[in-house]
N, C-alpha and C positions, 0 to 999 in steps of 0.2 A: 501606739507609742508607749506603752507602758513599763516596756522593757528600755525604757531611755528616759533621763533623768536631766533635769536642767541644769547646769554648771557656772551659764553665766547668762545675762540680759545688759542689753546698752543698745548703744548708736549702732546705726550700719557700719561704721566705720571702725570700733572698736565689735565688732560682733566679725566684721572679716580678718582682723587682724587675730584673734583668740583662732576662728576658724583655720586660717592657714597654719598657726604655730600650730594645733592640731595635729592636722593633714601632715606636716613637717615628721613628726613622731609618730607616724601611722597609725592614728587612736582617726575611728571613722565616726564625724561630728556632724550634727546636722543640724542646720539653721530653719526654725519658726518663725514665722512672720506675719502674726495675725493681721496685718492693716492689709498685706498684700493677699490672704487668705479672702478676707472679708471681699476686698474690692471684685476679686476673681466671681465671688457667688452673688456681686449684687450687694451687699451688705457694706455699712461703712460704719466709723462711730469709735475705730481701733487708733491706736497712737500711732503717728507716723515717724518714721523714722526710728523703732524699737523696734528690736528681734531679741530671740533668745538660742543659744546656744544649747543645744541637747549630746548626752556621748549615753553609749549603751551602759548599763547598769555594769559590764564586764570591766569595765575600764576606766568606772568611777575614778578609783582610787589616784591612777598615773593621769588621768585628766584634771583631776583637782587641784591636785599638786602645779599640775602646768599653767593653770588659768591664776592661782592666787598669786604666781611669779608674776604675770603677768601684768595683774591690776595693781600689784606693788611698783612697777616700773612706771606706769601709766599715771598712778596718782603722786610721782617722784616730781 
């Protein structure tokens, strides 16, 4: 995952919503989810209901841009 860079972290709820504006711009986003990682191997001990938002390092820039729109609407 190195070549992909975090953009944003929140709720499931705000993590699909960034994700689809996204997908919307065809910048290809991908959601982490350690609690659901962890649970899958056995492991627990992770926040539930946090995910994180990842975009390839190529697309930082128009991803960034799109997500700080975003969390400006959200915290209105």
């Amino acid at each position: 995952m190195s070549n992909y860079i975090k953009v944003f972290a929140g709720s499931f709820v705000q993590v699909q919503h960034i994700f689809q504006s996204l997908k919307a711009e065809n910048i290809s986003a991908i959601i982490k989810d350690e609690a659901e990682s962890g649970r899958i191997a056995g492991f627990g001990g992770a926040i539930h209901d946090f995910q994180e938002v990842h975009v390839h390092k190529d697309e930082i820039k128009k991803a960034t841009k799109i997500v700080e729109g975003l969390i400006s609407e959200m915290e209105a």
